[in-house]
N, C-alpha and C positions, 0 to 999 in steps of 0.2 A: 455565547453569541459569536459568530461568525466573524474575524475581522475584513472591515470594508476593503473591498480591491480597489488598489488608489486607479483613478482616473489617467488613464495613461493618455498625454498629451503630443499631438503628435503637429512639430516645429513647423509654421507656415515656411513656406517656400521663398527666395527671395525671388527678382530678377533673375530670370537666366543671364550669366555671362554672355559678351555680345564677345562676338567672334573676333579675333586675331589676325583674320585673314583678309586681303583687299579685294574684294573679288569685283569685275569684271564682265560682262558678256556683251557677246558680236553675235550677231547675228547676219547669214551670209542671204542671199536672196537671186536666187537667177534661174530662166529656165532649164530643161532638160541639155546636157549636154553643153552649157557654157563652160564647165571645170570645175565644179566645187568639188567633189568627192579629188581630183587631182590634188587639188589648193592645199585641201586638210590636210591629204599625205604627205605635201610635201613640207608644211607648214610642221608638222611634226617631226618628219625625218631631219630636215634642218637643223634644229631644235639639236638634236642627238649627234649630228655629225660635226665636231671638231675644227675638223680640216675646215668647212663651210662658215664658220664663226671669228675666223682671225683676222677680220680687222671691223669685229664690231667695237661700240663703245666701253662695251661690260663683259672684254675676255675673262674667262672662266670665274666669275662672278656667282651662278647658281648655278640650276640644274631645273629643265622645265619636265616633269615626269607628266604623265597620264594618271589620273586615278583610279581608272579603272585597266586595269595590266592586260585583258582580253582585246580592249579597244586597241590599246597602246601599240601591242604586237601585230593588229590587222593593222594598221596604220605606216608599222615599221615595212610589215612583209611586201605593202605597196610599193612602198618607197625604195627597197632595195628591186623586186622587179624591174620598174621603172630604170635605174642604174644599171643592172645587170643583165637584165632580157628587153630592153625596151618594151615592157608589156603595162598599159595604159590599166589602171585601176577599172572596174566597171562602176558605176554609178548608182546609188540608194535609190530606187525607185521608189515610191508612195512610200517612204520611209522617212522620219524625224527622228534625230539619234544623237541627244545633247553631247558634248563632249568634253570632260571636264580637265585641266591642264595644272597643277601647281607648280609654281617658280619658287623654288626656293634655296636660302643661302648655302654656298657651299662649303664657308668658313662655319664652325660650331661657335655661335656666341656665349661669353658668360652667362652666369643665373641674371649677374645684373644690369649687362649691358640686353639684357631678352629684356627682361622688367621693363626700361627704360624706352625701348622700340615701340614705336606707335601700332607697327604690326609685325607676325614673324612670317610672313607668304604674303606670294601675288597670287590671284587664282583668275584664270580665266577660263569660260565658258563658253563656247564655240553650240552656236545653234545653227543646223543646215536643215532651209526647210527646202522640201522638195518643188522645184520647179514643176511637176505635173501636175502639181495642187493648184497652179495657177495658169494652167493652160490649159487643162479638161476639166469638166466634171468628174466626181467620185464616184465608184462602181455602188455603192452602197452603205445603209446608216452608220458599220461598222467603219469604214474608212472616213466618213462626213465627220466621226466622234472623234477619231485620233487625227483628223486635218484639225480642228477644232481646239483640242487638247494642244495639241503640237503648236499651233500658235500661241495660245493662253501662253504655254510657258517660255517661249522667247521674247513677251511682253517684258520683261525685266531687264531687256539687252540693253546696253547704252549706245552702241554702237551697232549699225547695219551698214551692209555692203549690197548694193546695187547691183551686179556682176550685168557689164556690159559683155556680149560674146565678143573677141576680136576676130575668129573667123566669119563670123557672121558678117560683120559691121565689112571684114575685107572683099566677103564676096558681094555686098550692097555695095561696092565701090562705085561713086557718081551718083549712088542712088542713095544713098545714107538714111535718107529718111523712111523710108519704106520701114526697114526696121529697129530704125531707132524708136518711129512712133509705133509702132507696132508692137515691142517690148513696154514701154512707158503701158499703153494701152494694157495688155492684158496685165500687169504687176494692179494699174490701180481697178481694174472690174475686179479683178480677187480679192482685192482689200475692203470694195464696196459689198462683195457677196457675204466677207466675213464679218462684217461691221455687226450686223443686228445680234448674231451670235456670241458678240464678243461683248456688245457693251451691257451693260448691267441695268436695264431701264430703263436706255437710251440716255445714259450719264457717261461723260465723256473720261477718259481714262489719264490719270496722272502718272500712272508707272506704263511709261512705254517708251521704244527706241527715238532717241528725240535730233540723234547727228545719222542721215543716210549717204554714204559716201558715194561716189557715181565709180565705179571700179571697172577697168577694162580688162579682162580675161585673156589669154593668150597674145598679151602684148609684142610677145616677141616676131607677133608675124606682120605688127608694124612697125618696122625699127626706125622708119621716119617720122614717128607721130610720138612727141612729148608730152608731159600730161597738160600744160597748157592748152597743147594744139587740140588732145584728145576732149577736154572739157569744152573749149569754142568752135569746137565739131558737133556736139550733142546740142549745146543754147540755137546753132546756127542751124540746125536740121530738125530739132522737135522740141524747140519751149516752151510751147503750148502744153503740148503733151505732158510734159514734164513740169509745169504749173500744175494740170490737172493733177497729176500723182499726190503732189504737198495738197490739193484744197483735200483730195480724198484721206491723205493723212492728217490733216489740219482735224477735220471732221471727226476724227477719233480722238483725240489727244486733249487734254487742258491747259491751258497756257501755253497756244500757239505760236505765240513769239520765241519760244525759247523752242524751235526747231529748229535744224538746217538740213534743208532738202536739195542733193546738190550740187551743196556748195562746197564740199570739200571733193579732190578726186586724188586716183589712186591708178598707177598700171600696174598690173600683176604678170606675171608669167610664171606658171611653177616648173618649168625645166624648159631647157631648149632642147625642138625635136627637131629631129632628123632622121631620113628614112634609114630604119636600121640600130638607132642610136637617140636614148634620151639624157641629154647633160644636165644632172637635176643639179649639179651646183653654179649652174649658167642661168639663174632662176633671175626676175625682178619682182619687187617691191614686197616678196613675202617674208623675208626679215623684216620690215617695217610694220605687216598685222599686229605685232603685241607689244612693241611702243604705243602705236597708234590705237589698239582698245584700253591699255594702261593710261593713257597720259592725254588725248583729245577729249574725253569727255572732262577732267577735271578743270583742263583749261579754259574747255566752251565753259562749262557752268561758271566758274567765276567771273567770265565777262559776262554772261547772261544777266550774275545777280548784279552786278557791279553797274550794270547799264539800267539796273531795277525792268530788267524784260520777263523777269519769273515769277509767278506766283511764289507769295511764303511757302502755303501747303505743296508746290511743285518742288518747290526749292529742298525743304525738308525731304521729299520722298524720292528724289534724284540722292541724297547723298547719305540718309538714314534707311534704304529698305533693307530688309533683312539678310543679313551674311557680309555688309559692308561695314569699311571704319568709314569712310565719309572724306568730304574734302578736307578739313582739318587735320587729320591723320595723313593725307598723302601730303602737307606742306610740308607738317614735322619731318615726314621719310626724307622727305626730299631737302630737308637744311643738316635733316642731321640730328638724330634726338637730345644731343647736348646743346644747340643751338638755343644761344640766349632770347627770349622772346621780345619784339619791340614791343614797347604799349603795355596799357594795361589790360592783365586776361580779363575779358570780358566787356573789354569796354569797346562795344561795338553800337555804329546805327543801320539803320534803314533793312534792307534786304540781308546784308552778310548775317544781320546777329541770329536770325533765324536760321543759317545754313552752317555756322561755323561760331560757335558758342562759348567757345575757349581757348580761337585764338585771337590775336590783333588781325583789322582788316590787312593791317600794310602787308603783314608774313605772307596770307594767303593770295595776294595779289603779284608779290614779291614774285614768290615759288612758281604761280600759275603763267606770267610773263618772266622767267628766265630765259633771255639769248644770248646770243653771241659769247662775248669774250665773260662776261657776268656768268654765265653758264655756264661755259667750258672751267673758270674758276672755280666753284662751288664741287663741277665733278671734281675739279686735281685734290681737293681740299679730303672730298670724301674718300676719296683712293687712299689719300697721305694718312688721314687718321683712322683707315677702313673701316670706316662709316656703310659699308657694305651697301645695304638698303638704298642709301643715299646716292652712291655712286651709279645702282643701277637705274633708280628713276630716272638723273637728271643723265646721265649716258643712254638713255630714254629719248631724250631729248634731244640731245644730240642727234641719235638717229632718226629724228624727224627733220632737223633740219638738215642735214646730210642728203635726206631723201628729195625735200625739197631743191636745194643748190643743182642735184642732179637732173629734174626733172622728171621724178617719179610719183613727187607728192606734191599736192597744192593746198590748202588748210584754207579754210575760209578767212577774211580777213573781218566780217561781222560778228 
């Protein structure tokens, strides 16, 4: 008799390991021709040029690469034209082209001091949707399906930018409103148009960009207008409009409270031009995009939860969707993963224990309101013990409020 073939048993699967990485996404939003294809370029060439970097917070700290090398190089070859030929990038038309960024350390850590790190990268994801999506109609089903798609996936952005045009807005001069509401206007008929396609049975969406920053484009061609002035330029010329935009975002989203439609603003400029000559290291506020997608959403969400303005299940899906460590992991980066914990783990009430499950409330409140001199301490700390990770977020920080002192950035104060 034959002997039986044992049963080969084949080992369930566990949990996939959750990812390493912090990842990030911004979402940029403007019509044809306000600069976004500019922004990116130069938001990337910066990144890479040296010279342009010394006197950020977190000198030669990492390295912010492209992950895709094909992208990376169209991105660069702009950014040197621009420098070398004054020659202006052309523009993606009916085109959505996620772009994916990793920041990482430029020191090699130990086997143990990696173990010990809440995460070993930042990653951000840059979505540009195309302003034509929102000014015309599409030629046809196959473009309706990739406008359609192409939004689906910058649903998971934490951050979006507004992109106010500054030539635009310069040549409405005395007339401002014309096209400020004029912009508001056509951003929220495309959000209305995309609604029924986007929602799921007409259930409103808990993974979607919930901080819209108001962002002015080509700032350098108002060099009288600070971001103060530029955000009670827009309230005082179209607030209406721009209520309507949030009820039409409000409309999509769950747990409306924990939006800000806005409320934060931002001046950009990615080079200064000049006939003949583009000075792309004469740039504003685009050293501050990747503080600003790193470090604003962690800080709105804990005042969100803190103020109990979130849903649990928002709360949860703001800081557990997939490819993120969550807010709990940007405290630790941010004290330092030797950082002795206050409290007992776990011993949390109301809102945080759903968002943040393993640390004390106080750490993550700590970490999420670091300023001033408490700040700038915490960076010298991580510098001294090169806490790396640590150094960059909270030098992170730094250059947000940097940005602000100057009048580049204003953070909502809700």
């Amino acid at each position: 008799m034959a002997a039986r073939e044992k049963t080969r048993r084949i080992p369930r699967r566990g949990p996939a390991p959750r990812s390493r990485k912090l990842e990030q996404h911004i979402a940029v939003f403007g019509e044809s021709g306000s600069g976004k294809t500019v922004l990116l370029s130069s938001f990337y060439g910066a990144a890479q040029d040296a010279a342009g970097r010394e006197d950020s917070a977190t000198p030669q700290l990492y390295d912010l690469v492209a992950d895709d090398t094909t992208q990376g190089d169209r991105l660069l070859k702009n950014y040197f034209r621009m420098e070398n030929s004054a020659e202006v990038p052309a523009g993606n038309r009916f085109r959505a082209e996620p772009y994916r960024f990793t920041l990482s350390l430029r020191s090699t850590p130990s086997a143990a001091e990696r173990k010990a790190m809440p995460v070993e990268a930042v990653q951000l994801v840059w979505h540009d949707y195309p302003g034509e999506w929102f000014e015309r109609s599409v030629s046809g089903p196959e473009e309706e399906r990739r406008r359609i798609e192409a939004f689906r996936a910058l649903l998971v952005s934490d951050v979006a930018l507004l992109m106010v045009d500054g030539q635009k807005l310069k040549d409405a001069a005395g007339e401002e409103e014309r096209y400020l509401k004029a912009l508001f206007h056509t951003l929220r008929t495309g959000l209305v148009r995309l609604r029924e396609d986007i929602l799921e049975d007409g259930k409103e969406l808990v993974r979607f960009p919930r901080i819209w920053v108001l962002a002015l484009s080509k700032a350098d061609l108002l060099p009288e207008t600070d971001v103060d002035g530029f955000k009670a330029l827009v309230l005082e010329k179209a607030a209406d409009e721009l209520a309507q935009l949030r009820e039409a975002i409000e409309s999509m989203v769950e747990g409306d409270d924990a939006l800000a439609v806005g409320e934060d603003a931002l001046l950009l400029s990615s080079a200064r031009f000049t006939p003949g000559r583009i000075a792309v290291r004469e740039r504003i506020g685009v050293d501050v995009i990747l503080p600003l997608a790193a470090m604003l959403p962690f800080e709105r969400h804990v005042t969100w939860a803190r103020r109990q303005e979130i849903p649990a299940k928002v709360a949860r899906e703001l800081v557990d969707h997939a490819g993120t460590i969550g807010t709990g992991a940007m405290a630790l980066a941010m004290f330092g993963a030797r950082h002795r914990l206050p409290g007992r783990l776990g011993a949390l009430s109301g809102i945080l224990a759903t968002v943040v499950p393993l640390l004390s409330k106080d750490v993550v409140q700590d970490a999420a309101s670091l300023a001033g001199e408490k700040l700038q301490a915490v960076h010298a700390r991580a510098l001294e013990k090169q806490q790396h990770l640590s150094a960059i977020l909270t030098g992170f920080k730094i250059e947000l409020e940097r940005a602000e002192s100057e009048g580049v950035l204003r953070r909502s104060r809700r």
